[in-house]
C-alpha positions in Angstrom: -0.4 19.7 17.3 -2.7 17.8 15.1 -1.8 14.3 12.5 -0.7 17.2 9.8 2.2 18.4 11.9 6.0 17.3 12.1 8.6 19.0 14.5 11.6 20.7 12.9 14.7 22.4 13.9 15.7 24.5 11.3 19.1 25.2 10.1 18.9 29.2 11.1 18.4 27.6 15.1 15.0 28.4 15.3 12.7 25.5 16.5 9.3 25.0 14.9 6.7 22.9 13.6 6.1 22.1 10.0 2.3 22.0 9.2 1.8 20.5 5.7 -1.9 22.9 5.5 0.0 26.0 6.8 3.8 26.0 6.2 5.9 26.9 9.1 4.7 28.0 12.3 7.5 29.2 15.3 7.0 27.8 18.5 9.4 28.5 21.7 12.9 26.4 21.9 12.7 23.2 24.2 8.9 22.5 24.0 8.1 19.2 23.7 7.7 17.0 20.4 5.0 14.8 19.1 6.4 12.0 21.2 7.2 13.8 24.3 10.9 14.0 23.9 13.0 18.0 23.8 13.7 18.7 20.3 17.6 17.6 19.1 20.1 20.0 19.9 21.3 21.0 16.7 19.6 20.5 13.1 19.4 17.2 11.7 21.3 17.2 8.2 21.0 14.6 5.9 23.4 13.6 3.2 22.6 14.4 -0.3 22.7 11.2 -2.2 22.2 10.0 -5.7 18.9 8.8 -5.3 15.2 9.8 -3.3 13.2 7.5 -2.5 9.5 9.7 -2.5 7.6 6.4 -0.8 7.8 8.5 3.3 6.0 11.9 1.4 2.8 12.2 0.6 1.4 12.7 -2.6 1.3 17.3 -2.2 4.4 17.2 -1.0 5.8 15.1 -3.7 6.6 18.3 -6.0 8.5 20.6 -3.5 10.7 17.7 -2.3 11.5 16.9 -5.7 12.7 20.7 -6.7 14.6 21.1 -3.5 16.6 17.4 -4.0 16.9 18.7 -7.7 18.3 21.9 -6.7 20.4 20.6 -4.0 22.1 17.7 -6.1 22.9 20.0 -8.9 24.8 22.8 -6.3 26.6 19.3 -5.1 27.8 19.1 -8.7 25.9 15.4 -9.5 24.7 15.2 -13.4 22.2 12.0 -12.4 20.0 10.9 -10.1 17.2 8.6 -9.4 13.9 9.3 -8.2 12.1 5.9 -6.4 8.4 6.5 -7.0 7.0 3.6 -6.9 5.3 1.3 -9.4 1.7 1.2 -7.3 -0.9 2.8 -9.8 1.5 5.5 -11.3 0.3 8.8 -9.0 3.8 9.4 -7.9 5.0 8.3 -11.0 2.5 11.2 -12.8 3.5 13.6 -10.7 7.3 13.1 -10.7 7.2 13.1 -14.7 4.7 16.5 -14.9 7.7 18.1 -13.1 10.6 17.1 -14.3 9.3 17.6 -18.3 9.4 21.6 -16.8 12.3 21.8 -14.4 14.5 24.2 -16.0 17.3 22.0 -14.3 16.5 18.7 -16.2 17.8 17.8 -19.2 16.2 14.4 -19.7 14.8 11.6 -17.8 13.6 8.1 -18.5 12.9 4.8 -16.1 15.5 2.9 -14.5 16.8 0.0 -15.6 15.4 -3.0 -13.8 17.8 -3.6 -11.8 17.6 -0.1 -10.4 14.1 0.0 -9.8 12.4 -0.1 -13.7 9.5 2.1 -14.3 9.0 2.2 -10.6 12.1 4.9 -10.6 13.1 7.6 -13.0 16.8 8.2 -13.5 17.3 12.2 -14.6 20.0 13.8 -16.3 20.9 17.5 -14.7 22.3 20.6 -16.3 25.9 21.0 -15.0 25.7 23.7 -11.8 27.0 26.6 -13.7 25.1 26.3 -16.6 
């Protein structure tokens, strides 16, 4: 498994590894993981909160992260959320922005206050879930 590799369980049971060049790739239940330990049991869910903080992903995967948080925040009924990019030299912050003027689930966005991160986060309005 090379640097570009992360192991997954996936919510349908299956184990696998996530390759950020290939996509997904199925490999047999109980092999070992990057650092030697069985895979977890069952998969590992993580609440959906109000805000994302993009700083762990790297720069590709920065758009499919953010339409799967916007999607899944939306389903979850939330009309805001904040996305933590970063002040840095603005990359995240360009990309973030690019997608959110398209998203057909945003209705506005604009940077955070300063006391929640100021043009190093973008707070975003979402369309109501049934909308």
């Amino acid at each position: 498994m090379d640097a570009e590799s992360r192991n997954l369980r996936y919510d349908d049971g299956m184990d696998g590894e996530y390759n950020t060049r290939r996509g997904r790739s199925a490999q047999k239940s109980g092999e070992a993981s990057l650092e030697g330990q069985p895979y977890f049991e069952e998969p590992v869910r993580l609440p959906i909160e109000d805000a994302l903080d993009l700083h762990a992903f790297a720069p590709k995967e920065v758009p499919s992260v953010v339409e799967e948080y916007l999607e899944q925040c939306r389903q979850a009924g939330m009309s805001e959320v904040r996305l933590i990019h970063g002040k840095g030299m603005g990359a995240q912050r360009a990309i973030v922005r690019r997608l959110l003027k398209s998203h057909p689930v945003v209705v506005s966005f604009v940077d955070a206050p300063p006391q929640a991160g100021g043009w190093g986060a973008t707070l975003v309005q979402l369309k109501p879930p049934d909308s």
